[in-house]
TIMI-2910 file (N, C-alpha, C, CB; in pm, 1 decimal, decimal comma, always signed):
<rs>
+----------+----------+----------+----------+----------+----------+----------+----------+----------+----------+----------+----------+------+
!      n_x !      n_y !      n_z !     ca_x !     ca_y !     ca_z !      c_x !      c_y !      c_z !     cb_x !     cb_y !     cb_z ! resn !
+----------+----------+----------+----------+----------+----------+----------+----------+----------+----------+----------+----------+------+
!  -7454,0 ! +12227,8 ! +22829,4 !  -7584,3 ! +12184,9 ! +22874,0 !  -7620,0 ! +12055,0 ! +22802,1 !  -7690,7 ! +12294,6 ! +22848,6 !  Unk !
!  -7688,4 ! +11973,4 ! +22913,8 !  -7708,2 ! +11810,5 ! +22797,5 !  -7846,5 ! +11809,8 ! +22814,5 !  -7628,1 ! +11622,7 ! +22853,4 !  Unk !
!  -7906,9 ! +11837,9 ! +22658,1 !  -8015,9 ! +11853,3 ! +22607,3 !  -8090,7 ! +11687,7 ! +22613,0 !  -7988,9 ! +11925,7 ! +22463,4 !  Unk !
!  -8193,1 ! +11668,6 ! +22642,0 !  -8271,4 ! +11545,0 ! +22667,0 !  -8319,2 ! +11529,7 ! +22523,6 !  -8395,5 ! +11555,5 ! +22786,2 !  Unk !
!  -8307,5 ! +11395,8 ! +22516,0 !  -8356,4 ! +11407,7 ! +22334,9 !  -8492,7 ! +11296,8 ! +22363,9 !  -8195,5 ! +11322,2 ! +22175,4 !  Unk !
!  -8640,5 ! +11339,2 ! +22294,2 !  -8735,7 ! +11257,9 ! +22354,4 !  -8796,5 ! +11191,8 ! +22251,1 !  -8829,1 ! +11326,1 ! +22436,5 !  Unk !
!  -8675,1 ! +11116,3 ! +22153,3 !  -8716,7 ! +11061,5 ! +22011,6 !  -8815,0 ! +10913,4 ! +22070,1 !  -8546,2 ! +11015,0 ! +21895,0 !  Unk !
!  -8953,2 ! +10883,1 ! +22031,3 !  -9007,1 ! +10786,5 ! +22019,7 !  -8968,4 ! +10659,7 ! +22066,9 !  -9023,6 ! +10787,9 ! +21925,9 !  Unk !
!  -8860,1 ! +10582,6 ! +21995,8 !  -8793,8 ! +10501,4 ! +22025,7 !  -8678,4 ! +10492,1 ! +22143,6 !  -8764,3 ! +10485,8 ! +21928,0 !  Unk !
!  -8706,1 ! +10573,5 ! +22221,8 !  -8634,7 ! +10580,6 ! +22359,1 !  -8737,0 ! +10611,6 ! +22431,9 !  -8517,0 ! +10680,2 ! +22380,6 !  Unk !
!  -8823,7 ! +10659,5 ! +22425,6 !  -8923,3 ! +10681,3 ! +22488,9 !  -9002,9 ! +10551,8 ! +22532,7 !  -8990,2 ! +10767,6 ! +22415,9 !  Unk !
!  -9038,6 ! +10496,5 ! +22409,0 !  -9118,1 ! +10369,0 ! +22419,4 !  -9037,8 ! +10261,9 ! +22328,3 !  -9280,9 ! +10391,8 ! +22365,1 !  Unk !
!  -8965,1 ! +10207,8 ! +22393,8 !  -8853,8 ! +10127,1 ! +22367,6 !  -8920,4 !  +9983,7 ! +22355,5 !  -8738,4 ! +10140,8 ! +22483,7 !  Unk !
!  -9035,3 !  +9925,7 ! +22463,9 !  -9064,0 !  +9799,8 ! +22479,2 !  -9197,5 !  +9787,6 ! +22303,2 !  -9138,3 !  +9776,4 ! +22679,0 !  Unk !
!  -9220,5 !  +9910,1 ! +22287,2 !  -9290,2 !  +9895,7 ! +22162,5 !  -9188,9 !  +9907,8 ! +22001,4 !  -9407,0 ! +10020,0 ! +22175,2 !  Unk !
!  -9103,2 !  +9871,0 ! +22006,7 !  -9014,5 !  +9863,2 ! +21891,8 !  -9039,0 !  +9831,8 ! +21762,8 !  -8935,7 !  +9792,7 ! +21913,6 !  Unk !
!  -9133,4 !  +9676,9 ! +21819,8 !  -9184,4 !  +9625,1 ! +21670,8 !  -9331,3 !  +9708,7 ! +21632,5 !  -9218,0 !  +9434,3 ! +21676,0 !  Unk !
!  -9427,4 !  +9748,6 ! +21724,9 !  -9499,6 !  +9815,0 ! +21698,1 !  -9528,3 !  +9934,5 ! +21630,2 !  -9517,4 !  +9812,3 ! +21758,7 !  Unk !
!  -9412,9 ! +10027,9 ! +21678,9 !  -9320,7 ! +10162,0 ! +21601,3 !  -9333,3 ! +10097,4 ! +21455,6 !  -9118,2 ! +10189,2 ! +21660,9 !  Unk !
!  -9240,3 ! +10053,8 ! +21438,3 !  -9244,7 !  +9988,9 ! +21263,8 !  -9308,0 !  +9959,9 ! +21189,7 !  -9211,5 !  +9905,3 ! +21227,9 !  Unk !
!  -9432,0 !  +9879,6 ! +21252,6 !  -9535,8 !  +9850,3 ! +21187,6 !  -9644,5 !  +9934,3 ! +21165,1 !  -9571,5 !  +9760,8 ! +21232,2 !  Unk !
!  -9680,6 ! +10068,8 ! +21311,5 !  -9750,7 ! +10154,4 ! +21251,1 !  -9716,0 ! +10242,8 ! +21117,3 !  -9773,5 ! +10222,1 ! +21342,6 !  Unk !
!  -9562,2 ! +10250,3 ! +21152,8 !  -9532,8 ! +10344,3 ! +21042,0 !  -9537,6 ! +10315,5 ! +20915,2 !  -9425,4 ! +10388,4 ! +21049,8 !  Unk !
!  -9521,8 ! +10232,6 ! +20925,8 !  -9555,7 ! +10153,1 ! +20738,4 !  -9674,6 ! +10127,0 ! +20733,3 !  -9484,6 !  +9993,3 ! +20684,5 !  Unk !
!  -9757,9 ! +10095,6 ! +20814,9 !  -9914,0 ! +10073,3 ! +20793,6 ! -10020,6 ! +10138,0 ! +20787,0 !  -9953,8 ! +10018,3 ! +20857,7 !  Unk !
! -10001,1 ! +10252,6 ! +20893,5 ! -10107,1 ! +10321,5 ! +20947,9 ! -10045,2 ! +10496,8 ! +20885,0 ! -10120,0 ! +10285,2 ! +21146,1 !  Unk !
! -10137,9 ! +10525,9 ! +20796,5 ! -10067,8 ! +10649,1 ! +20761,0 ! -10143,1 ! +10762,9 ! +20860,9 ! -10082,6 ! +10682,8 ! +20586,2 !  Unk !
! -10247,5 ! +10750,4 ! +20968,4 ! -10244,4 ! +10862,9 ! +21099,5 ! -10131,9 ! +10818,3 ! +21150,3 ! -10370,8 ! +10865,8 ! +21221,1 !  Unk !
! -10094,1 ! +10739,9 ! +21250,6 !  -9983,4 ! +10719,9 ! +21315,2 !  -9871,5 ! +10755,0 ! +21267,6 !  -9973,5 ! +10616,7 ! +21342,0 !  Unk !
!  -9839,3 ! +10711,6 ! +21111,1 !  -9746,8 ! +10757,1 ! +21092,1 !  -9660,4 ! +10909,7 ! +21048,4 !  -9746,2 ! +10686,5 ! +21045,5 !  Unk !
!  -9809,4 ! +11024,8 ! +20983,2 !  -9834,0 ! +11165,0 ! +21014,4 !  -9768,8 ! +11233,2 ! +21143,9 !  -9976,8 ! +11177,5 ! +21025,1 !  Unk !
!  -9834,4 ! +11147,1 ! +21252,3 !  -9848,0 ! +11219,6 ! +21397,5 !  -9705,9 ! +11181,9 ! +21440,9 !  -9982,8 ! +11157,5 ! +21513,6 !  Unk !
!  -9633,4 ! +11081,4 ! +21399,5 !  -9522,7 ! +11020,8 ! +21434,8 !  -9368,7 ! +11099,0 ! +21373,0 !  -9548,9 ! +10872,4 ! +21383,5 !  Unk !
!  -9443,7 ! +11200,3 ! +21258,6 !  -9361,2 ! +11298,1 ! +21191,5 !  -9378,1 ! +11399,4 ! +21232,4 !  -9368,1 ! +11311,9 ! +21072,9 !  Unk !
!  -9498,3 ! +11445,5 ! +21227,7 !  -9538,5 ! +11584,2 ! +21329,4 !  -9462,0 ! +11575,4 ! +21503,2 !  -9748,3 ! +11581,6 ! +21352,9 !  Unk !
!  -9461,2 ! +11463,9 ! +21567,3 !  -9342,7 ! +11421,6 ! +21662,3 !  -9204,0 ! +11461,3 ! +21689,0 !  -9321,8 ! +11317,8 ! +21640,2 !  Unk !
!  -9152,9 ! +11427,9 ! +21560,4 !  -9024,3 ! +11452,0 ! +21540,6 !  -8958,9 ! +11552,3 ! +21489,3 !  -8990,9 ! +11380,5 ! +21491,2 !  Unk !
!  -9043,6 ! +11638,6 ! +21404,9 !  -9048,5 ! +11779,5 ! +21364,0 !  -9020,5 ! +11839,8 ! +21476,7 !  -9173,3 ! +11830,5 ! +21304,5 !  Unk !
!  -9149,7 ! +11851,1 ! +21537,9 !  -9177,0 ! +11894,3 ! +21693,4 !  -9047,1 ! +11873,6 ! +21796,2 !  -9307,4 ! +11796,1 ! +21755,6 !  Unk !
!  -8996,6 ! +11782,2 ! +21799,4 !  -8874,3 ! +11710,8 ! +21905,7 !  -8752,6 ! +11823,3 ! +21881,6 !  -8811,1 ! +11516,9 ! +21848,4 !  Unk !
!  -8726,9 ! +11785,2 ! +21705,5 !  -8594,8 ! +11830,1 ! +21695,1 !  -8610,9 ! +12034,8 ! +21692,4 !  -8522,9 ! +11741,8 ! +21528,9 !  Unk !
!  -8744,8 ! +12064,7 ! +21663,5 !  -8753,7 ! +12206,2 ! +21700,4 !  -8710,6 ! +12264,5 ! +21828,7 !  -8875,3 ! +12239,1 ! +21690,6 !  Unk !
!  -8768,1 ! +12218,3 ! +21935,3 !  -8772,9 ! +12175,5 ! +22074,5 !  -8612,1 ! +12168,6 ! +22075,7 !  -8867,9 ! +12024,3 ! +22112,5 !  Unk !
!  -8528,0 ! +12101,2 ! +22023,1 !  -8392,0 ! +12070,9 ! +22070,8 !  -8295,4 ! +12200,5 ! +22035,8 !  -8337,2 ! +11929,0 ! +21997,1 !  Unk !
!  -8344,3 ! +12230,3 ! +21898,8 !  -8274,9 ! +12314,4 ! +21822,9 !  -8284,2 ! +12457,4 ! +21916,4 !  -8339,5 ! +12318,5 ! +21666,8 !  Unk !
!  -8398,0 ! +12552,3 ! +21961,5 !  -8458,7 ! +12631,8 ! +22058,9 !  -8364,0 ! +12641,4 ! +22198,2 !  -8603,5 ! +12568,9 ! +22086,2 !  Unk !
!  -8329,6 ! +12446,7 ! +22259,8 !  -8282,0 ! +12436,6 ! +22426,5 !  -8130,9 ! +12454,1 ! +22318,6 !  -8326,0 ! +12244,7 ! +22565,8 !  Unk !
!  -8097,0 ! +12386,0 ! +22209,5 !  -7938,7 ! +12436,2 ! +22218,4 !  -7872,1 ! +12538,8 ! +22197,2 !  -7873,3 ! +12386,2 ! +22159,6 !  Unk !
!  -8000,7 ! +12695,6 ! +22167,8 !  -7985,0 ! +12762,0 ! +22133,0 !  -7919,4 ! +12853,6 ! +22002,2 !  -7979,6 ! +12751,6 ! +22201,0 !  Unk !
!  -7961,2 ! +12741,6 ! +21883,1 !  -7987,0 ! +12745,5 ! +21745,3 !  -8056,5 ! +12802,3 ! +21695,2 !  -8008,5 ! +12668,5 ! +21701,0 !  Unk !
!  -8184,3 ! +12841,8 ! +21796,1 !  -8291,8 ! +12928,7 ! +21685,9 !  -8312,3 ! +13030,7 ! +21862,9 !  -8496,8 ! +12798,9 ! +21581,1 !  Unk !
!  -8376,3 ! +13152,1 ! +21841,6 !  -8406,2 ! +13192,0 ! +21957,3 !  -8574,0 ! +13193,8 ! +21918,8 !  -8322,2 ! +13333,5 ! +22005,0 !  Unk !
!  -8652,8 ! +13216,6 ! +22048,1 !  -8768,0 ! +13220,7 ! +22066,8 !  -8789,8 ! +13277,4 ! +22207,0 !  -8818,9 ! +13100,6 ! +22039,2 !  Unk !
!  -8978,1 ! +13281,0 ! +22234,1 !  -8986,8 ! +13331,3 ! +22312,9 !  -9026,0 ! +13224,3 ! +22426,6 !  -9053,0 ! +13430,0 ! +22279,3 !  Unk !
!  -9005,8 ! +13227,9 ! +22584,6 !  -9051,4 ! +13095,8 ! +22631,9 !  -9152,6 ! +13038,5 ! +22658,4 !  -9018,0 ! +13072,6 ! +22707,2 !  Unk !
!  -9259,4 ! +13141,2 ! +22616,8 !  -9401,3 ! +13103,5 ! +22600,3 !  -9409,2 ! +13011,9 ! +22456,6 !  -9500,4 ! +13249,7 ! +22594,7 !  Unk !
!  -9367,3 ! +13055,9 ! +22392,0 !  -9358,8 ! +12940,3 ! +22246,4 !  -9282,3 ! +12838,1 ! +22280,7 !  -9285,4 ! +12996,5 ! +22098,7 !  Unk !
!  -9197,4 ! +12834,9 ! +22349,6 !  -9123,8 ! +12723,8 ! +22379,6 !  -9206,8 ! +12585,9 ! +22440,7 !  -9021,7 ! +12775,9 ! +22476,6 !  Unk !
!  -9261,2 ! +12679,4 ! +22547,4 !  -9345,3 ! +12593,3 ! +22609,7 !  -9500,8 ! +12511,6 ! +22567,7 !  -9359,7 ! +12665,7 ! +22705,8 !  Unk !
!  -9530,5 ! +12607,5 ! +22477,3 !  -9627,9 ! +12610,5 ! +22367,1 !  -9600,5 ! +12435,6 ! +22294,2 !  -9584,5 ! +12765,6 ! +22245,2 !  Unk !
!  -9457,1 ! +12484,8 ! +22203,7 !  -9396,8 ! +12348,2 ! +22174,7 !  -9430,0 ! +12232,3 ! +22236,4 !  -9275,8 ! +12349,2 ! +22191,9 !  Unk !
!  -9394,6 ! +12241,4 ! +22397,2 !  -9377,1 ! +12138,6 ! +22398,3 !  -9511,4 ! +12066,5 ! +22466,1 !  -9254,4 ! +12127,0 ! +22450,1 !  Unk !
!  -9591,8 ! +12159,4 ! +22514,4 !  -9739,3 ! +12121,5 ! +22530,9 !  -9773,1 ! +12036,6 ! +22411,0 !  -9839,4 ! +12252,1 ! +22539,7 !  Unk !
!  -9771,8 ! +12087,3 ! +22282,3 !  -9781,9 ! +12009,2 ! +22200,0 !  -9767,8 ! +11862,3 ! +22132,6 !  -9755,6 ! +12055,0 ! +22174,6 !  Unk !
!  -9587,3 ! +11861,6 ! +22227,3 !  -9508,2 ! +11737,7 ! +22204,8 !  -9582,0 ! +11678,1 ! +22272,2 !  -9366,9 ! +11721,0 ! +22236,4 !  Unk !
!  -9592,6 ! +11703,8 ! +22394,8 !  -9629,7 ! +11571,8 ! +22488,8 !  -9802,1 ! +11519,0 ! +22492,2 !  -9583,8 ! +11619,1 ! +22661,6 !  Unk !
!  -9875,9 ! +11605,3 ! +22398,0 !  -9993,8 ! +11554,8 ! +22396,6 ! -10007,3 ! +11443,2 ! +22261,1 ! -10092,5 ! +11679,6 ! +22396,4 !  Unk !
!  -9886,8 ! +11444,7 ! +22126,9 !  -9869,7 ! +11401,6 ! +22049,7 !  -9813,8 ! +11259,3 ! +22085,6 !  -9817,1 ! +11482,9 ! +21986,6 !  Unk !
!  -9747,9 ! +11288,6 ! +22179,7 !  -9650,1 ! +11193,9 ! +22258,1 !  -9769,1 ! +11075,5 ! +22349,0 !  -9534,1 ! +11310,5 ! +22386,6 !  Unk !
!  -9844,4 ! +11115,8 ! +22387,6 !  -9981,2 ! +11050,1 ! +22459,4 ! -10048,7 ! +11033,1 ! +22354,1 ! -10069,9 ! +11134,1 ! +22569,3 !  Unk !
! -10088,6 ! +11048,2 ! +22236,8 ! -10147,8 ! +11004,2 ! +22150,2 ! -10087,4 ! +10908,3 ! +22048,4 ! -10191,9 ! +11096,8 ! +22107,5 !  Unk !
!  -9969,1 ! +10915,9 ! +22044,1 !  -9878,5 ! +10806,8 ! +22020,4 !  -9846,4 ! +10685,8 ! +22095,0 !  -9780,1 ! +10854,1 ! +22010,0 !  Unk !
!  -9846,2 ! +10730,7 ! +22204,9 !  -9897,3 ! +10575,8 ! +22312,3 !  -9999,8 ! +10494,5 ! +22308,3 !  -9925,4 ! +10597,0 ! +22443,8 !  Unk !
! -10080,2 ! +10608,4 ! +22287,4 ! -10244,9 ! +10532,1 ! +22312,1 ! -10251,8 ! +10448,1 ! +22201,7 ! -10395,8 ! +10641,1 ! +22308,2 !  Unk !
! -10233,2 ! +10466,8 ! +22066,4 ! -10186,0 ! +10370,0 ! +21939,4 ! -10113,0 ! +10250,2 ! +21956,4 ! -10100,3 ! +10438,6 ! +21849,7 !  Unk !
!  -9968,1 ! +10321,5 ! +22023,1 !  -9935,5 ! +10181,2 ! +22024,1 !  -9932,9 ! +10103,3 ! +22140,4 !  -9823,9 ! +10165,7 ! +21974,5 !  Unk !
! -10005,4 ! +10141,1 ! +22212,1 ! -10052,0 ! +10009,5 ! +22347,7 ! -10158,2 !  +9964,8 ! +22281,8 ! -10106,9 ! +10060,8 ! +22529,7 !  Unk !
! -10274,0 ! +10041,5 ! +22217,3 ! -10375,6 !  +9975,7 ! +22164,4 ! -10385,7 !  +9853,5 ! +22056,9 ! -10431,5 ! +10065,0 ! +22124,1 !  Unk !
! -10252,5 !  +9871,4 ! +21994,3 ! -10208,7 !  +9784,9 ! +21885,6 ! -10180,3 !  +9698,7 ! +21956,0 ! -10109,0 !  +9818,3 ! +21793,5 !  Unk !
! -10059,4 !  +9691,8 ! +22012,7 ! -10021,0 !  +9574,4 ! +22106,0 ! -10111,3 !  +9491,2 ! +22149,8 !  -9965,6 !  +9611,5 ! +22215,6 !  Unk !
! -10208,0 !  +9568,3 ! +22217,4 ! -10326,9 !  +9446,6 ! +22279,2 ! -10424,6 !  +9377,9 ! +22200,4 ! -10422,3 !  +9504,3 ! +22378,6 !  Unk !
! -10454,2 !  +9481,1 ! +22064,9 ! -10491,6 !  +9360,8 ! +21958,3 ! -10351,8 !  +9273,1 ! +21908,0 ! -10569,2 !  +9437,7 ! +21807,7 !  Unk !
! -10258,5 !  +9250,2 ! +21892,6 ! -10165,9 !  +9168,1 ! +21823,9 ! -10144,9 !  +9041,8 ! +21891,9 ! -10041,6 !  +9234,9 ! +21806,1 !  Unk !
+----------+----------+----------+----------+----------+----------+----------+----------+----------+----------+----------+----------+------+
</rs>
């Protein structure tokens, strides 16, 4: 099975330099940007069947991801348009 990997920087690729700069700058962004990736590789570990769970938690997960994931956008488009 080929597991989708939904690390940040593939995600939002055209924000590259922005990524970098929140993370060293902005310590919310850069929190939520760990809580992200925590989140991601849990999520991966679960679909490759490394950890078992139930699929209500699964899904739970990833409700989570993707609202983290939209709140991580909203940062860095917002940055962008001040820069």
């Amino acid at each position: 099975m080929n597991i989708e990997k939904h690390d940040i920087h593939r995600e939002f690729p055209e924000f590259k330099e922005e990524i970098r700069e929140l993370k060293m700058n902005d310590g919310h962004f850069s929190r939520l940007f760990k809580e992200y990736h925590e989140l991601d590789h849990e999520v991966i570990r679960i679909e490759e069947g490394v950890e078992n769970t139930t699929d209500n938690y699964l899904e739970g997960l990833k409700l989570k991801r993707l609202k983290l994931k939209d709140e991580l956008y909203s940062m860095l488009k917002s940055h962008a348009e001040t820069a």
